[in-house]
C-alpha positions, 0 to 999 in steps of 0.5 A: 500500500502507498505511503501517503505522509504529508501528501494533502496538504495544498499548495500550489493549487491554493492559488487557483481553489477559490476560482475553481469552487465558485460553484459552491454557494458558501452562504447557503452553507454557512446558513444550513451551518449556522442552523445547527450551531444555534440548534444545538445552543451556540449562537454566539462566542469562540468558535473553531474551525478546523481545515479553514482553506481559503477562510470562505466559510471562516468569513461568513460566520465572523460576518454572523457575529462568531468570534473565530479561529481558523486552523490549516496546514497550508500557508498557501490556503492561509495566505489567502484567508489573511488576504481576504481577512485584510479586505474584510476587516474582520477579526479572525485569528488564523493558525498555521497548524496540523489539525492532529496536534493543534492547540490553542491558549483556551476552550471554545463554544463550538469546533466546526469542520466543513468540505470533508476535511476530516477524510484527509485524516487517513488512519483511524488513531489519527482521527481519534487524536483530533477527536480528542484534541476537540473534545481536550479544547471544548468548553465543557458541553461545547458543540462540535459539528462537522462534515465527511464524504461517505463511501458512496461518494467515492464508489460513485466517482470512481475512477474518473478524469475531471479537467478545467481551463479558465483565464485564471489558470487550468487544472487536471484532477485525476481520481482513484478509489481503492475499495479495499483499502478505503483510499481515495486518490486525487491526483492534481496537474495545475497550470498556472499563467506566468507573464504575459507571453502565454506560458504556463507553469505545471505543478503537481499535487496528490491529495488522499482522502479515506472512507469511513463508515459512520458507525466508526465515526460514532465510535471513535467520537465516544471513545474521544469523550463526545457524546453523539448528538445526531448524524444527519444527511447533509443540509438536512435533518434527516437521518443518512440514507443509504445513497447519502454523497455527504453526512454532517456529526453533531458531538457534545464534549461531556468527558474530559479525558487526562493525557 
């Protein structure tokens, strides 16, 4: 099986991800994610967000009135969330940390993670070690929400060639599923506009992600010390069904755990 290390993280991508997820209507989510939010008590305070990107989503809920935290392992995404951060005015704190080890200098209301961040996580005792530094910075009773592609999703994209030219720049996005092992593979050639005499730099990138069944997932929340609020088929409130692309976990921090 291929070692996959550090490969997730993004870099030169970065400079064009915003351009190429235009097709997603960020205010329409951060709506469906500030519903479960006040839902589940959190209509205000600090709040966490885990695998931040770009800081799109991280924006949208400052702009609702959340104080906010930003955490990824990218400077390249983060760069641009501080950018953004500048046009804004906003007060945000961007970290630039690996979700498995973060830390932070006091507890938060509610930790949120959005666009199947979690499945970059690709071994189970990693994803338990999040867990548990989410629960370890909870206040006690705080709220973590968070999002994951399921298995279906990967089935379903297979292996499959997605490609994309744009002023901006161009992009080639390779896919590979593997069954067995749960590994979903995505395989990134990026051509980015150098000057004006119409040449193009290349870069590479490959990004992993894991499939993880949701009873896995309940799991290793409660092994972490969290309580499974409710798992829902995404930007609804109904219970996953069996052709569900995207699911959302609603945990409560109820045990602190020593070590």
């Amino acid at each position: 099986m291929r070692e996959y290390g550090d490969a997730c993280v993004y870099g030169s991508f970065a400079q064009v991800y915003d351009t190429f997820m235009d097709n997603i209507d960020y205010p329409q989510w951060e709506s469906y994610l500030k519903g479960l939010l006040q839902s589940y008590g959190v209509d205000g305070g600090l709040v966490l967000e885990l695998g931040c990107g770009t800081g799109s989503m991280t924006e949208l809920l400052a702009a609702d009135g959340y104080d906010m935290i930003g955490v990824d392992n990218s400077e390249d995404m983060l760069e641009i969330a501080q950018e953004k951060k500048s046009a804004s005015g906003s007060d945000i704190l961007y970290l630039l940390q690996d979700m498995r080890e973060f830390e932070l200098y006091g507890t938060v209301r509610a930790v949120v993670s959005v666009c199947d961040s979690m499945n970059y996580i690709l071994e189970e005792d990693e994803l338990l070690q999040v867990f548990r530094l989410v629960n370890n910075y909870l206040d006690p009773g705080g709220v973590f929400i968070f999002d994951m592609n399921t298995r279906y999703k990967y089935e379903q994209i297979g292996d499959e060639t997605i490609a994309e030219n744009r002023e901006e720049g161009s992009f080639i996005w390779d896919n590979y599923f593997d069954d067995e092992s749960g590994i979903n593979e995505y395989e990134l050639a990026i051509f980015i506009p150098e000057g004006e005499d119409g040449l193009y730099r290349k870069y590479e990138e490959l990004h992993c992600q894991r499939a993880y069944e949701i009873g896995d997932i309940r799991r290793l929340l409660e092994q972490a010390g969290l309580r499974v609020e409710a798992v829902y088929d995404a930007f609804t409130r109904e219970e996953p069904r069996e052709d569900s692309e995207r699911v959302y976990f609603v945990a409560r921090e109820c045990v602190k755990q020593n070590g």
